[in-house]
C-alpha positions as YAML, in Angstrom:
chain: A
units: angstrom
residues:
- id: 1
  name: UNK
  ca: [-27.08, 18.25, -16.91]
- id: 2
  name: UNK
  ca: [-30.25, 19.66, -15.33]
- id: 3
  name: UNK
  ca: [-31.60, 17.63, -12.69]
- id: 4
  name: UNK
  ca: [-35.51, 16.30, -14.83]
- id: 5
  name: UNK
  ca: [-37.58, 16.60, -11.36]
- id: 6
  name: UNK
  ca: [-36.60, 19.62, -10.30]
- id: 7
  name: UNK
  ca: [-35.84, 21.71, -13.59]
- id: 8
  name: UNK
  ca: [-33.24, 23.56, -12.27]
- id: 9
  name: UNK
  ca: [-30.09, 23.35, -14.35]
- id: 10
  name: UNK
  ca: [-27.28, 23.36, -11.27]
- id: 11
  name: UNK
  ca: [-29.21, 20.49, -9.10]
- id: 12
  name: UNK
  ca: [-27.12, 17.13, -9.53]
- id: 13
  name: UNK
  ca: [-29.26, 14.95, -11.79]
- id: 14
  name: UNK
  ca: [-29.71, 11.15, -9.87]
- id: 15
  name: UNK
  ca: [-27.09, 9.70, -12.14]
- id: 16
  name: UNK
  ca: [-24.69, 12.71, -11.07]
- id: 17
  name: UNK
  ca: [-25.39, 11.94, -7.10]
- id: 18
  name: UNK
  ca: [-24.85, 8.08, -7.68]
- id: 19
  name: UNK
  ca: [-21.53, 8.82, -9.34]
- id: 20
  name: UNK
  ca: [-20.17, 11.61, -6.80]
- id: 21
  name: UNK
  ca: [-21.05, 8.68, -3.89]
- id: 22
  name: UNK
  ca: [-18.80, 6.03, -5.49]
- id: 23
  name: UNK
  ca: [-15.95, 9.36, -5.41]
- id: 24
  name: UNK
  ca: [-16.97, 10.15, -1.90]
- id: 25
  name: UNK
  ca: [-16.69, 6.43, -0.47]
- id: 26
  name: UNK
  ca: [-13.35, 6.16, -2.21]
- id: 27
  name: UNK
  ca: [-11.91, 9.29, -1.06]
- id: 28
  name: UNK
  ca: [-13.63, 8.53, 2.78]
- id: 29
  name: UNK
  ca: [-11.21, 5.11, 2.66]
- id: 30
  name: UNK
  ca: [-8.02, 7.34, 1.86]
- id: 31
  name: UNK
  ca: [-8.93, 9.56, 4.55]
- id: 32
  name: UNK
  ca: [-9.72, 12.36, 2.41]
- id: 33
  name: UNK
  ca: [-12.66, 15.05, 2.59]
- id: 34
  name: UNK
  ca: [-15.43, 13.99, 0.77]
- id: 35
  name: UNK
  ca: [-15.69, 17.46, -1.10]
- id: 36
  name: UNK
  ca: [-12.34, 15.77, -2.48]
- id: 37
  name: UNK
  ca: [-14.65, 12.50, -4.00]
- id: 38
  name: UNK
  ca: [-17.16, 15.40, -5.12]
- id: 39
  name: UNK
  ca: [-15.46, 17.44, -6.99]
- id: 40
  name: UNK
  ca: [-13.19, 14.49, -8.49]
- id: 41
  name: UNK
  ca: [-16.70, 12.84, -9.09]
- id: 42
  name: UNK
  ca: [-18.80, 16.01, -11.07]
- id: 43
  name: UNK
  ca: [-15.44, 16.01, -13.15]
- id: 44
  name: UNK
  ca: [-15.56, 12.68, -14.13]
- id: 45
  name: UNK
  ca: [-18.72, 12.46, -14.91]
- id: 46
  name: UNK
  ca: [-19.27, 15.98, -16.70]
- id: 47
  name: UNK
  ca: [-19.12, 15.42, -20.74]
- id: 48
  name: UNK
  ca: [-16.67, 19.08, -20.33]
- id: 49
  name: UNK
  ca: [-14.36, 20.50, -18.36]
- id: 50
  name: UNK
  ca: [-15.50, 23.03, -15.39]
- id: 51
  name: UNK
  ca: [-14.73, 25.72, -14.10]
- id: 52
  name: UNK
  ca: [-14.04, 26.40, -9.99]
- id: 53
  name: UNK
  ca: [-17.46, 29.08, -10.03]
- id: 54
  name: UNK
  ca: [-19.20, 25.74, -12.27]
- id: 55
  name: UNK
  ca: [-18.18, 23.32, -9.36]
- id: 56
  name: UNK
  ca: [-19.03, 26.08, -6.20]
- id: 57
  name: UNK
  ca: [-22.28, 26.49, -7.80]
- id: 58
  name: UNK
  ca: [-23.16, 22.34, -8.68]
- id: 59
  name: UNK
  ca: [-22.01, 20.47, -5.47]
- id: 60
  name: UNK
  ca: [-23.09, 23.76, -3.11]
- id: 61
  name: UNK
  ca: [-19.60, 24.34, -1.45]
- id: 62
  name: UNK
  ca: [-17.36, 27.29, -0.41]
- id: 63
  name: UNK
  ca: [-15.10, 28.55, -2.94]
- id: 64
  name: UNK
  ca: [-12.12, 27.75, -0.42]
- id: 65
  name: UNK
  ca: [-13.20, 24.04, 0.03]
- id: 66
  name: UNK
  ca: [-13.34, 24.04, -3.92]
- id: 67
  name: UNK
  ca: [-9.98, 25.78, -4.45]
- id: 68
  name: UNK
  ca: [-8.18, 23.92, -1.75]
- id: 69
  name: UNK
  ca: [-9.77, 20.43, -3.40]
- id: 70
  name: UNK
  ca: [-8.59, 21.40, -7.08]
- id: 71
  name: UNK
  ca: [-5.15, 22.15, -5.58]
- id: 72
  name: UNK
  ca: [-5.28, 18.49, -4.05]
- id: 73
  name: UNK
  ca: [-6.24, 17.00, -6.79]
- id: 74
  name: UNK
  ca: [-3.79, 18.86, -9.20]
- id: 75
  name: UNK
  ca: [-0.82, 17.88, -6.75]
- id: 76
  name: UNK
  ca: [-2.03, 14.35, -6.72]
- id: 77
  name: UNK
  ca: [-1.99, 14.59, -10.93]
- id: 78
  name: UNK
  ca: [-6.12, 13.56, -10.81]
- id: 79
  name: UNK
  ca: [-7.27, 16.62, -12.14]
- id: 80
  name: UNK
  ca: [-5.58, 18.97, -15.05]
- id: 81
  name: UNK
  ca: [-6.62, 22.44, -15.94]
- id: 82
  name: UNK
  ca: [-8.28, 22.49, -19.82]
- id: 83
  name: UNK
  ca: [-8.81, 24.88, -22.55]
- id: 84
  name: UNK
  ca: [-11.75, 26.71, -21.11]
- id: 85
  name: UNK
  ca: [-12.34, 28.47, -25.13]
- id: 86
  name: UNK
  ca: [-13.10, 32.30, -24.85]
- id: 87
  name: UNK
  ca: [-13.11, 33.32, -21.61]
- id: 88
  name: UNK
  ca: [-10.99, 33.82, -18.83]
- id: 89
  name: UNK
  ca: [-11.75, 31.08, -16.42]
- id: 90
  name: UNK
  ca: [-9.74, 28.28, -15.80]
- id: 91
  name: UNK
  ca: [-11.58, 25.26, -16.45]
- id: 92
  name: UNK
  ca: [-10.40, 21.46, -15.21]
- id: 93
  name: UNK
  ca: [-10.98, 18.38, -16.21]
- id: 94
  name: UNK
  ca: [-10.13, 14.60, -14.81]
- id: 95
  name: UNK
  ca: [-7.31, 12.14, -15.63]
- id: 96
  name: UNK
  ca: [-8.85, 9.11, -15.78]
- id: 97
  name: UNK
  ca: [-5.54, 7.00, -16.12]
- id: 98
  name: UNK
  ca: [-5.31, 5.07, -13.20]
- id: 99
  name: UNK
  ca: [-1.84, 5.13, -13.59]
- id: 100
  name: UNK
  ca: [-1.77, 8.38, -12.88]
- id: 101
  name: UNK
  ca: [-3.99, 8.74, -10.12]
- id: 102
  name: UNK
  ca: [-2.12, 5.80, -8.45]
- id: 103
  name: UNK
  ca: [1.16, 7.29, -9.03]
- id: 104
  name: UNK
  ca: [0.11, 10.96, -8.18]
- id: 105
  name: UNK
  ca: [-1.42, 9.45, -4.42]
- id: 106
  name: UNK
  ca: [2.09, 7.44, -3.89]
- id: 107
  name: UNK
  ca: [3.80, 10.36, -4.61]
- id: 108
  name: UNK
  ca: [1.83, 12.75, -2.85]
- id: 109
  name: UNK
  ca: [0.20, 10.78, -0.08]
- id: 110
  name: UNK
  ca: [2.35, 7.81, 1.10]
- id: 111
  name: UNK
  ca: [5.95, 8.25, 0.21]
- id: 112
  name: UNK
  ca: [5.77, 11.37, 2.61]
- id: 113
  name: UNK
  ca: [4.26, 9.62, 4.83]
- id: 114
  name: UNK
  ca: [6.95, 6.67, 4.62]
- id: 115
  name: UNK
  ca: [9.56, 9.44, 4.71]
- id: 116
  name: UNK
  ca: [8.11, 11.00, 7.78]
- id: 117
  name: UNK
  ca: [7.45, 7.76, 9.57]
- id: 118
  name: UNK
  ca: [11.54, 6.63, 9.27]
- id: 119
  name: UNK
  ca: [11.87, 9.55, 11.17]
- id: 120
  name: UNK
  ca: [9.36, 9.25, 13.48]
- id: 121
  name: UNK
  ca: [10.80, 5.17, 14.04]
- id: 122
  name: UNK
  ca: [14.21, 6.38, 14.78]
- id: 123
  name: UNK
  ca: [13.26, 8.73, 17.67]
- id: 124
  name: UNK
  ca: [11.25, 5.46, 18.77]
- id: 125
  name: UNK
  ca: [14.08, 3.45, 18.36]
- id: 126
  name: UNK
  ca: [16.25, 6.25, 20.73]
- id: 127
  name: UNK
  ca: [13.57, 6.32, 23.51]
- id: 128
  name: UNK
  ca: [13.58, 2.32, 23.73]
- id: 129
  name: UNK
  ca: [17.37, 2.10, 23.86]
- id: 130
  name: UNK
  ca: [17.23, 4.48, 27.07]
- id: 131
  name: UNK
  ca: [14.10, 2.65, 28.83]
- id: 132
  name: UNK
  ca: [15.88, 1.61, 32.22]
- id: 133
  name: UNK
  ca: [13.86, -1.90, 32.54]
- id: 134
  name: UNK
  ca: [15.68, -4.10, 30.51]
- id: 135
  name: UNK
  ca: [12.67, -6.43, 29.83]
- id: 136
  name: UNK
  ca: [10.54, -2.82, 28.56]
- id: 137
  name: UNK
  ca: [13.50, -2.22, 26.74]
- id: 138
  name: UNK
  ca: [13.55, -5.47, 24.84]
- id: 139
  name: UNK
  ca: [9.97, -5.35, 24.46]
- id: 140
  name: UNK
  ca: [9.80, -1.95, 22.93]
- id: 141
  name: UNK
  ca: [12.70, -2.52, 20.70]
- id: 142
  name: UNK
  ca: [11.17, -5.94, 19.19]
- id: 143
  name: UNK
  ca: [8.17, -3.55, 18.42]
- id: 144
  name: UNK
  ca: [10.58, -0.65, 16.78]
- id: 145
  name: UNK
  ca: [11.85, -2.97, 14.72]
- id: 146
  name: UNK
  ca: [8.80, -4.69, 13.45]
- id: 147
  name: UNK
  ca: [7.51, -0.83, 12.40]
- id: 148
  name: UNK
  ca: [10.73, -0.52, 10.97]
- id: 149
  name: UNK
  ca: [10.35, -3.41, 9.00]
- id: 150
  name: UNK
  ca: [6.65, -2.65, 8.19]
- id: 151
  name: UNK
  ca: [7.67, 0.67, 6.57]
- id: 152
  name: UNK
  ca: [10.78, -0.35, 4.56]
- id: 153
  name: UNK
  ca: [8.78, -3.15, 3.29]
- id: 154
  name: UNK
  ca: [5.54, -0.75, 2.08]
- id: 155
  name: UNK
  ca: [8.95, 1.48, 0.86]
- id: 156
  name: UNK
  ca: [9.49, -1.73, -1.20]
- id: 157
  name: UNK
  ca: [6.15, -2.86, -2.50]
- id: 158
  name: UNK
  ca: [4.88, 0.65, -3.63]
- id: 159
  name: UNK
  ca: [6.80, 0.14, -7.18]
- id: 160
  name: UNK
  ca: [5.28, -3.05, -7.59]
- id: 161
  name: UNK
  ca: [1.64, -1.78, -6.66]
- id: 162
  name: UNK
  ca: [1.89, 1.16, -8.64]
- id: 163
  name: UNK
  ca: [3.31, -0.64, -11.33]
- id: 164
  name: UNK
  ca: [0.38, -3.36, -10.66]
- id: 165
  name: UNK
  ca: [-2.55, -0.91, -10.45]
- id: 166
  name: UNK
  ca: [-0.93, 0.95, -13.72]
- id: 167
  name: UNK
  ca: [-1.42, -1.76, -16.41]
...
């Protein structure tokens, strides 16, 4: 869509921007780059799919930053390529099911980091065990466990949330 003011035909029209800053303040509370909430955003709101040269050229950003986001977004299951018709380009388009996008962010984003952070809580839970001061020690244990119990309960609740956020 051409932007009306300015007559040129890759300029975001005011619609476009409004849309891609709902995307970008999303993204910026998941901790993700805002050329994330962009892309995600010109894709949802584009009437057809795009191609990575129709996305470089629209928002203004590197080629990398656009590959790398597409890659994100096809991991977390937000974006999926589309028939692109007669030429060669691989074109995307959005999944709009939320849930899919929930599930595909769970998967991708916050089981690993669950995973990870069992890890991480055991080492903790090591290093408290061998503090010499037993009143440290007790301290810092009490706080192991309460992580511990923080991430097996998030481990527990995901299913629910996804399942929640899916309907």
């Amino acid at each position: 869509m051409p932007d009306l003011l300015s007559g040129d035909p890759h300029e975001l029209d005011p619609l476009e921007r409004q849309v891609l800053a709902v995307f970008v303040d999303g993204v910026r509370v998941l901790g993700l780059p805002r050329s994330i909430g962009e892309i995600y955003g010109l894709l949802f709101i584009s009437p057809s799919a795009l191609a990575l040269d129709d996305l470089v050229l629209r928002l203004r950003i590197s080629k990398g930053s656009a590959s790398q986001g597409l890659r994100l977004l096809k991991n977390l299951g937000a974006v999926r390529e589309a028939d692109g018709g007669e030429d060669r380009r691989t074109y995307y388009e959005p999944a709009i099911e939320l849930k899919r996008l929930v599930g595909g962010f769970i998967r991708e984003q916050i089981r690993p980091h669950l995973d990870s952070g069992k890890t991480k809580i055991d080492l903790l839970a090591k290093s408290a065990r061998s503090v010499h001061d037993p009143v440290r020690r007790q301290f810092l244990s009490e706080r192991v466990e309460r992580l511990d119990n923080w991430m097996s309960s998030g481990a527990k609740v995901l299913p629910f949330l996804q399942k929640l956020l899916g309907q």
